[in-house]
C-alpha positions as CSV (number, residue, x, y, z in Angstrom):
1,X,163.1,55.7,41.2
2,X,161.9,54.1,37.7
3,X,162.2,55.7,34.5
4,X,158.6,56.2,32.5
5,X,160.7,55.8,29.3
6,X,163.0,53.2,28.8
7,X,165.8,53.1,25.6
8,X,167.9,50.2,24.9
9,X,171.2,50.9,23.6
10,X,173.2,48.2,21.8
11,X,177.0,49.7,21.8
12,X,180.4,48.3,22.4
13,X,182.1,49.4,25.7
14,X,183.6,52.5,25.3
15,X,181.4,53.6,22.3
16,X,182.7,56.8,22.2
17,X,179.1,58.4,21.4
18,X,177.8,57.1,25.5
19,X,179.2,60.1,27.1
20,X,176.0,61.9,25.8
21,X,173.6,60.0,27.2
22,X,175.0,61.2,30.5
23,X,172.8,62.4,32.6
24,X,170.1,61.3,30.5
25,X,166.6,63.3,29.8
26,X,164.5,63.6,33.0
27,X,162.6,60.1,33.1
28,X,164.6,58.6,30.5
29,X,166.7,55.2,31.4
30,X,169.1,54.4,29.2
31,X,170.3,50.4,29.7
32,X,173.7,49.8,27.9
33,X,174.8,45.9,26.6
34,X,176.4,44.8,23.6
35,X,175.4,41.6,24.5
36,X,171.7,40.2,24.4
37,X,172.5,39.1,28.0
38,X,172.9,42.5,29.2
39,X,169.4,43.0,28.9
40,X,168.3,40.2,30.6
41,X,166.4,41.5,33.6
42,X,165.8,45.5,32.4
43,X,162.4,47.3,32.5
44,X,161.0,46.4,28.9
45,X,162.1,48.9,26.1
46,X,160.3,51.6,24.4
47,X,162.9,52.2,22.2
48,X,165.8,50.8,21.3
49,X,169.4,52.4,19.9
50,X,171.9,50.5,17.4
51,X,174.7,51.7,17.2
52,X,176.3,49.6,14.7
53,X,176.1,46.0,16.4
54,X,175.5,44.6,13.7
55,X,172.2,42.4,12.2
56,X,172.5,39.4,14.7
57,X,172.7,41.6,18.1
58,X,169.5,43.9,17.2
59,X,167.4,40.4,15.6
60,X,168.2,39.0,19.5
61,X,167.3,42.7,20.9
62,X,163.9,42.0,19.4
63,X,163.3,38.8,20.6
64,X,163.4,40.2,23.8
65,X,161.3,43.4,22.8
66,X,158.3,42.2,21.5
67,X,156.3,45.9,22.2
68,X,159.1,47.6,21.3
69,X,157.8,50.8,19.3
70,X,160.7,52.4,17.9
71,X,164.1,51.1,16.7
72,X,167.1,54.0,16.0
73,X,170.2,52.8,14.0
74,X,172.8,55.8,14.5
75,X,174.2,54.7,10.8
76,X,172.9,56.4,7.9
77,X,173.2,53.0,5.9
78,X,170.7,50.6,6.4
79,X,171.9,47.4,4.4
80,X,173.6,45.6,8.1
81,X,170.2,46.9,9.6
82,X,167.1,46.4,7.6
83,X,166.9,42.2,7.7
84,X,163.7,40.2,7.9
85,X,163.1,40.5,11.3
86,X,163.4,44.0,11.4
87,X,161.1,44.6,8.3
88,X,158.6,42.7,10.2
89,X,158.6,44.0,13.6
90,X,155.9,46.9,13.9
91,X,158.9,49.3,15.5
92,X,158.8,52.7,13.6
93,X,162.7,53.1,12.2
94,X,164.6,55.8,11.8
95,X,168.6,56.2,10.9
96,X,171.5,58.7,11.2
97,X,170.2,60.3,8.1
98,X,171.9,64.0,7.8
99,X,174.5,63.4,10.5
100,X,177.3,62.4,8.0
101,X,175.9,64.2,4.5
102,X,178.0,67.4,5.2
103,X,181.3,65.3,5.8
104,X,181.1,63.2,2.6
105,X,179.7,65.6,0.4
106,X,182.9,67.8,1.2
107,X,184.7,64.4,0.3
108,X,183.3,64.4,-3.1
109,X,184.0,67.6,-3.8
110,X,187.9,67.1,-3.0
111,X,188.0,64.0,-5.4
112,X,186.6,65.9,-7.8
113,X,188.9,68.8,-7.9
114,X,191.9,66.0,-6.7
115,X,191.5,65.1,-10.9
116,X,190.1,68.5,-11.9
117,X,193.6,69.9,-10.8
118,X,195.4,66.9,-11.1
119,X,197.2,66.5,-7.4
120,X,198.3,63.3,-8.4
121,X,200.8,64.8,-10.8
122,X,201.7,68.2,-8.3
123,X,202.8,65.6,-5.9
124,X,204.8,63.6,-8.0
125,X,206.5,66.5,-9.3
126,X,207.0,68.1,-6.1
127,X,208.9,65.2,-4.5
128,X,210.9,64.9,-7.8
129,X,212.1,68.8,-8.1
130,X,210.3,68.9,-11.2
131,X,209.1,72.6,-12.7
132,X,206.8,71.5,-15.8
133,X,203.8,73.6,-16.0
134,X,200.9,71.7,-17.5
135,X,197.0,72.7,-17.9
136,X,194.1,72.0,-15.7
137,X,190.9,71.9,-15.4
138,X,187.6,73.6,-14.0
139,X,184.3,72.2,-12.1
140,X,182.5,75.4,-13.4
141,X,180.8,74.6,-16.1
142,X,181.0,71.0,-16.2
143,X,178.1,68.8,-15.5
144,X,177.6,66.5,-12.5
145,X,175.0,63.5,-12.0
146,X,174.6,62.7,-8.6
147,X,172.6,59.1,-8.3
148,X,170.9,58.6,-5.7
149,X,169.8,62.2,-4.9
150,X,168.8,62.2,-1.1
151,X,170.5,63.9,1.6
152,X,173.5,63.1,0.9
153,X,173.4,64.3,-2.7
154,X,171.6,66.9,-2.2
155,X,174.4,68.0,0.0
156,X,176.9,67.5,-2.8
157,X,174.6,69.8,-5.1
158,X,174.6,72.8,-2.6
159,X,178.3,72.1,-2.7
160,X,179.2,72.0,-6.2
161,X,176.6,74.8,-7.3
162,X,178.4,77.8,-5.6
163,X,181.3,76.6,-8.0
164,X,179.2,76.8,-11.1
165,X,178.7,73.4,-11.9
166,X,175.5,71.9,-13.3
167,X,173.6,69.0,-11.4
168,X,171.8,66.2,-12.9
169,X,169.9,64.1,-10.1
170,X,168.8,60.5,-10.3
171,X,166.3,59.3,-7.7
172,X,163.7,57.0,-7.5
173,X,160.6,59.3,-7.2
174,X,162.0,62.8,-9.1
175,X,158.5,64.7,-8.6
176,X,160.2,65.0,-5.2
177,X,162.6,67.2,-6.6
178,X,161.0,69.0,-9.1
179,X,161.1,72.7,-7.5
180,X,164.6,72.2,-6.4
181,X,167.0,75.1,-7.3
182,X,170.3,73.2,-7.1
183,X,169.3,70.6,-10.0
184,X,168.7,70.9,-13.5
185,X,166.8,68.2,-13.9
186,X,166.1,65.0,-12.7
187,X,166.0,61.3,-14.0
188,X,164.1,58.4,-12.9
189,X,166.6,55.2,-12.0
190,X,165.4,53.8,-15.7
191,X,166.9,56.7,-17.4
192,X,170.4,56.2,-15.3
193,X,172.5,55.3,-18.8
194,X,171.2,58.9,-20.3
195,X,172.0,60.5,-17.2
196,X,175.4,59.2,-17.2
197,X,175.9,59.8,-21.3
198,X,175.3,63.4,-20.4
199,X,176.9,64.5,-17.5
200,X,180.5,65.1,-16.8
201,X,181.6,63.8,-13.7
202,X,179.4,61.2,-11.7
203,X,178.5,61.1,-7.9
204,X,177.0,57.7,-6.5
205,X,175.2,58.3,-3.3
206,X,173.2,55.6,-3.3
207,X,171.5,53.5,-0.4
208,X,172.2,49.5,-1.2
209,X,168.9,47.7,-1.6
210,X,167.8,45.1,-3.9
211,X,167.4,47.8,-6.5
212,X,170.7,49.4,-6.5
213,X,172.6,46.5,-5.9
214,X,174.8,46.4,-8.9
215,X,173.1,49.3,-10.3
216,X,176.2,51.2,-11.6
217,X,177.0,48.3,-14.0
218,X,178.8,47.4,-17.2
219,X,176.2,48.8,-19.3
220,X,176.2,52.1,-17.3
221,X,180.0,52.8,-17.3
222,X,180.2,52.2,-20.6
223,X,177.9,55.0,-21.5
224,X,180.3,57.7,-19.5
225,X,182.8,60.0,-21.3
226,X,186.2,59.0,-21.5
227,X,187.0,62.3,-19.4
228,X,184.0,61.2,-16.5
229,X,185.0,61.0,-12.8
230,X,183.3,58.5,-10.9
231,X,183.0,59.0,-6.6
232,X,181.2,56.6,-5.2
233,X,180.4,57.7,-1.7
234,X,177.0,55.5,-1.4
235,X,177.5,51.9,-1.1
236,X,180.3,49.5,-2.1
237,X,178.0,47.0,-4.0
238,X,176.1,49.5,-5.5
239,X,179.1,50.1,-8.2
240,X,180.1,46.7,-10.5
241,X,183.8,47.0,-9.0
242,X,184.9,44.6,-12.5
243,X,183.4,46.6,-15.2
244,X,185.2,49.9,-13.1
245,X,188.4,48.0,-13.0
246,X,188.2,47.1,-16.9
247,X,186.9,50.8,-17.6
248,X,190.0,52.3,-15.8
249,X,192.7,50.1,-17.3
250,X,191.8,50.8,-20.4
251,X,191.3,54.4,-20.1
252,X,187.6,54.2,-20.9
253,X,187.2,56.6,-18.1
254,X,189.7,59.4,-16.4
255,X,189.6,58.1,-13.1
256,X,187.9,57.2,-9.8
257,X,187.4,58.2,-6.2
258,X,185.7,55.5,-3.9
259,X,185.1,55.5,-0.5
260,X,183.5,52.3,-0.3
261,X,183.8,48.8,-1.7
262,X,182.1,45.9,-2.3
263,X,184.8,43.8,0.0
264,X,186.1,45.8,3.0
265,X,188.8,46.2,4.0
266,X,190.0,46.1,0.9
267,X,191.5,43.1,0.0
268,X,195.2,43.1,-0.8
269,X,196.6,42.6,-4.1
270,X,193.1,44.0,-5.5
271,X,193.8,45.6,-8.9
272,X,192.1,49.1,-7.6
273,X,195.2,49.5,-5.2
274,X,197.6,49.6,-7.7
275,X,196.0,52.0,-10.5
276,X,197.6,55.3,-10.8
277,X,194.1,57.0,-11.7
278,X,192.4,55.9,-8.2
279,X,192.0,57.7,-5.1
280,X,191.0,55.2,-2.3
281,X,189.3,56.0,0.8
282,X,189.3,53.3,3.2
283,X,185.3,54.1,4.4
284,X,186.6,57.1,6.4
285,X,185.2,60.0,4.4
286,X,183.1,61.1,7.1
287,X,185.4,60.5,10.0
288,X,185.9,64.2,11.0
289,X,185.9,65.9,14.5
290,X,182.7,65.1,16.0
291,X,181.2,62.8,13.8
292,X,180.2,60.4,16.2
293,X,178.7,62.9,18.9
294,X,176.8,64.7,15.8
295,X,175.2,61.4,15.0
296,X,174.5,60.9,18.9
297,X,172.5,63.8,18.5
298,X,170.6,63.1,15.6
299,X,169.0,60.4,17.8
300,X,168.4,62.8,21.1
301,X,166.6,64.9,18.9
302,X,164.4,62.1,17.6
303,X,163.9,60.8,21.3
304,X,162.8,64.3,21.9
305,X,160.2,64.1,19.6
306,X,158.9,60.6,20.3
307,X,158.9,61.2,23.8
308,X,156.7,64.5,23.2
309,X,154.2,62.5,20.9
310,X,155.7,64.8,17.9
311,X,156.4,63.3,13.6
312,X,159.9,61.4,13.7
313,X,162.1,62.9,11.1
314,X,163.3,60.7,8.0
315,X,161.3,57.6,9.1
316,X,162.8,54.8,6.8
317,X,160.3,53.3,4.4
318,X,161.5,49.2,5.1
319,X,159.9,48.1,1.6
320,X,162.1,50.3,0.3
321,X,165.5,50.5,2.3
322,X,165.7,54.0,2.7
């Protein structure tokens, strides 16, 4: 017996994220490829699942789905996802948005008390049978700019208030947080050099688009403290890796914790493997127990909605990549 609803889902063999689409929702079908072939033949799709395929799979997914009316990618990031075709295509688009914030905000947090308390050193010392006491530091009290304030840093600000830090947000449209208990105020992405002057410690969380490419630049790096802590947890390209190289080796900065990078992997021999006041990450921050079944479910509960003729959560503006 046909399905009424039908969901194409683009995922390698063995995805380990397929297991819950088993059974599938009463008059759901659920036709698994990874390549465009393996949809050659199926019942047209109503919708249509990425799971990180990859720009050229979903653009010849399309093709074949002309009335297609909503397209799901199960990452939170968007850059692999949102190319021309896509932004053209009349689909409704939605993303993994919230399935990972908890994970990487919890990673920020860590590489901020890694320098607050200086782990590096307890290490070092430990493995060398060395007893010499030193001082270290606090996050209470200090004062943290998150850029890009969305769910993910919003999740770092519910983290680091508890502790009695301070937030300073920076997002594109800050009306939106204007009522917002966790932040003490927040900055348009114009004021980004004040924002940094001011604060503490920095937190990028910021989608890649156009506008953020290269948004944590020279100019912006050099207006941080020399005692700043920069996470980037966002986007690779979003940071000027050069100008955070330069700022490191020259002390211009304490230190840095990145997660992502404008290369990966990370290619070897690059000057942030070797410096002594970098913690590297390599894009795994939010690989904890269940990360792949949680953002599984971020996309049943969407199909729940669509299929019951209910708002889509987080539907992603394409003009703006996010």
């Amino acid at each position: 017996m046909s399905a009424s609803f039908v969901v194409w889902v683009l995922a390698r063999p063995g995805d380990p994220g397929l297991h819950l689409l088993v059974p599938p929702p009463e008059d759901v079908r659920f036709v698994v490829g990874w390549e465009p072939e393996a949809f050659d033949g199926a019942p047209a799709p109503d919708a249509l699942l990425d799971c990180w395929s990859g720009p050229t799979r979903i653009v010849a997914a399309l093709r074949k789905a002309p009335d297609l009316r909503w397209l799901h990618a199960r990452s939170a990031g968007l850059d692999r996802v949102l190319v021309p075709e896509v932004v053209a295509h009349p689909a409704v688009l939605t993303n993994g948005r919230g399935a990972f914030s908890p994970a990487l905000a919890e990673f920020a947090l860590a590489a901020l008390l890694f320098f607050a308390k200086d782990l590096r050193r307890l290490v070092a010392q430990q493995a060398a049978g060395a007893w010499e006491p030193f001082d270290m530091d606090r996050l209470e009290g200090r004062t943290v700019g998150i850029v890009g304030y969305g769910d993910i840093g919003r999740a770092v600000a519910s983290r680091l208030r508890p502790l009695g830090a301070d937030v300073l947000a920076l997002r594109r449209r800050p009306e939106l947080s204007a009522d917002d208990p966790l932040v003490m105020e927040t900055f348009p992405p114009e004021r980004l050099v004040e924002l940094v002057a001011r604060a503490d410690d920095v937190v990028v969380a910021a989608p890649l688009t156009p506008q953020t490419q290269g948004l944590v630049g020279r100019e912006v790096i050099a207006a941080m403290k020399r005692t700043t802590v920069l996470v980037n947890v966002g986007r690779g390209p979003v940071l000027d890796e050069t100008a955070l190289v330069e700022a490191l080796e020259h002390g211009r900065i304490r230190g840095a914790a990145l997660d992502v990078f404008e290369t990966e992997p990370l290619p070897a021999g690059h000057p942030l493997w070797r410096l002594p006041n970098v913690l590297l990450s390599p894009h795994c921050a939010d690989h904890v127990p269940g990360w792949v079944d949680e953002a599984m479910r971020v996309f049943l509960r969407q199909l729940e909605r669509f299929r019951r003729g209910e708002p889509l959560q987080g539907v992603v503006d394409k003009a703006i990549g996010y």
